[in-house]
N, C-alpha and C positions, 0 to 999 in steps of 0.2 A: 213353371209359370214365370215368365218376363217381369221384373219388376215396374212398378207405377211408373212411364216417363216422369220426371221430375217438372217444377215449373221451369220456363226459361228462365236464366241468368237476366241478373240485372247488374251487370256489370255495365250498362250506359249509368248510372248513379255514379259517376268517378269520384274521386277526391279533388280535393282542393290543389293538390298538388297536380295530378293530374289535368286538371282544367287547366288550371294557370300553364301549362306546358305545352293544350292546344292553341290556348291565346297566345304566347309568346312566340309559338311558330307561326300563327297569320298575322299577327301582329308586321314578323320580319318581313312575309311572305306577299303581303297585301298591302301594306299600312309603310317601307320601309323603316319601321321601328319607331315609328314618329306617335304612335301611342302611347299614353300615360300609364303605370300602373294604375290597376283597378282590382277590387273584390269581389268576385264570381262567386255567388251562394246558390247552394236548392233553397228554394221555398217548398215552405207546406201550403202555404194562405194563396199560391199565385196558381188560380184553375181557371183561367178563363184567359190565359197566354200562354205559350209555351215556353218564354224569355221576356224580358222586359230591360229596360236599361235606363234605372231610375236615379234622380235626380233628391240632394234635401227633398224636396220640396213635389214631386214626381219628375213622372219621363218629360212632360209638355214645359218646365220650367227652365228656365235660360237665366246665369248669372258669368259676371263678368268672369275676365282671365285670372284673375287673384283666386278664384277659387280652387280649392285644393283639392287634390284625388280621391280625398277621404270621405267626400260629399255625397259620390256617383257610387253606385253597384251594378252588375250586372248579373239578374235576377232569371234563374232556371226552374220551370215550376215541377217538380219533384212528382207530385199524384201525375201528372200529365206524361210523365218518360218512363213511369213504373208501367201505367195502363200499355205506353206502345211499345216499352220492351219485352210486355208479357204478348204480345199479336204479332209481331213484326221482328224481324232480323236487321232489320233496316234504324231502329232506334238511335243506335250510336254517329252513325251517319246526319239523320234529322238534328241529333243533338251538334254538332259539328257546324251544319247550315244554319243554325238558330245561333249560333254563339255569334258566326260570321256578320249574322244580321243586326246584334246586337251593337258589334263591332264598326258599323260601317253607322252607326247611333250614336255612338264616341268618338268616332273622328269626326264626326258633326259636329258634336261637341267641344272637344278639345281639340280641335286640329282648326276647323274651319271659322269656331265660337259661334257657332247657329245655333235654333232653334231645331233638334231633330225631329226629321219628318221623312217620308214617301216619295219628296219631290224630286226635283229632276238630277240634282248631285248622288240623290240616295240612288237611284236609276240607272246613272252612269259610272257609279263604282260596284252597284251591285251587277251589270254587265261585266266591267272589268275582272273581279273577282270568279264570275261563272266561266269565263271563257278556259279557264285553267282546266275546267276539269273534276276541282277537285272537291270545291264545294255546288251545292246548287240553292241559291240566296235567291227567296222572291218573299215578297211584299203579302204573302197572304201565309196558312196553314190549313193542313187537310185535315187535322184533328178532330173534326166536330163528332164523332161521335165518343172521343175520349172527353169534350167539353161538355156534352151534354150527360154523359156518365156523374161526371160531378157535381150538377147544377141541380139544385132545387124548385125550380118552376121554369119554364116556360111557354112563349108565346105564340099561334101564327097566325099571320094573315092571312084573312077567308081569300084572299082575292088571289094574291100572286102565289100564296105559298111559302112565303119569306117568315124564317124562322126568329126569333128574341130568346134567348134563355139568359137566366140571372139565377143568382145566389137569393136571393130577397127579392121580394114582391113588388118590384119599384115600378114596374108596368099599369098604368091606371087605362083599359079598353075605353072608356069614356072619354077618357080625355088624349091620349096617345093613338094614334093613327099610324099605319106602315109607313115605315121612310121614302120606300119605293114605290108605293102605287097608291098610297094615302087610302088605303081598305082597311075596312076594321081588323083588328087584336082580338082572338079570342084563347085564352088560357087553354091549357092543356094538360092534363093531369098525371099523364106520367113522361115525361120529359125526357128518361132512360131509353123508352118503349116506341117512339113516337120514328125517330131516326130509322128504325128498319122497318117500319109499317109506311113511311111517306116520306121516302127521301127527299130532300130541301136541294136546291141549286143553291151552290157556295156562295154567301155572302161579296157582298164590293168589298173591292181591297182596304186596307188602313189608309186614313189620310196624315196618320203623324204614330209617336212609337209606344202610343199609351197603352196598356192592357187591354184586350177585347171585352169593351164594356161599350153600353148604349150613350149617344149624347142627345140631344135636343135641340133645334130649331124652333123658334116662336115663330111667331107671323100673329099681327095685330086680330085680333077676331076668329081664329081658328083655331083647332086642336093642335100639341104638340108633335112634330114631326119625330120620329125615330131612325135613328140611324146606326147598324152596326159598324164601329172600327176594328179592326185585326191590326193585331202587329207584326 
């Protein structure tokens, strides 16, 4: 009798050492070395990004040159690389591309002193960087059913289809409307289940490097607009 296949390896979980050893090489490799040290951690709390590249204050926050390296992290969400190292062969690689993106969020930061974001600098380094070969850096992630594994509630809209999931109930149908096509939100009960009974067309890209969370839109006399960002 064959013994039980084992689970896959999760050897995409490196170490600290390990990380810091893929940074330092695209650092050379992409950045010529003009990057700042920084602190690469997993999170356990980060399931609704794959990476993040956070600031005191978050990702969206900008502070002058004086500020020191010790401020910034680049944040790896740990439940998100276990779920695709357990499906996929490919995990260590995605892990690779997500670092690169993050990276191209600190030379934002620290190299150019912007604001990071999606726009047209992040665009033409993230071209430049894909051209090698060696990673593949885009503006979105195909995760959604390891994000929706995580998530505690979510949303879709009757009309287009467009999905909302969240950790907490922040979604109000009455008062929040799809970002997309301004069609009502109707809650969803199992949020796990939902992903392989009525696949969703992938979400619009990120417009800046915040964690894939909902923002809001006013407009004088109407419901709240919803909008998914990815990072």
């Amino acid at each position: 009798m064959s013994p039980t296949p084992s689970a896959p390896s999760l050897s995409v979980v490196l170490s600290s050492e390990c990380l810091q050893a893929r940074w330092q090489r695209l650092n050379t490799q992409y950045f010529s070395g003009a990057l700042k040290p920084i602190e690469i951690v997993w999170s356990q709390r980060l399931t609704s990004s794959v990476g993040m590249f956070a600031c005191r204050e978050g990702s969206k926050a900008f502070f002058p040159p004086a500020l020191t390296h010790s401020h910034r992290e680049i944040r790896l969400s740990l439940p998100l690389f276990e779920q695709l190292a357990a499906r996929t062969p490919y995990a260590e690689q995605e892990l690779l591309n997500t670092l690169a993106h993050e990276m191209i969020h600190q030379w934002q930061f620290d190299v150019l002193k912007r604001r990071p974001d999606h726009g047209l600098e992040f665009l033409r380094k993230m071209a430049q960087m894909n051209r090698s070969g060696e990673v593949a850096v885009t503006t979105y992630h195909t995760l959604e059913k390891e994000v929706l594994a995580l998530s505690k509630f979510a949303w879709r809209c009757q009309d287009c289809g467009r999905l909302y999931q969240r950790h907490r109930r922040t979604i109000q149908p009455k008062r929040h409307h799809c970002g997309s096509c301004q069609g009502a939100l109707q809650e969803l009960v199992s949020p796990t289940q939902l992903i392989e009974d009525h696949p969703t067309p992938y979400p619009t890209q990120a417009s800046d490097p915040s964690p894939r969370s909902a923002g809001s839109t006013k407009r004088a006399g109407a419901p709240e607009q919803l909008t998914l960002e990815l990072t």
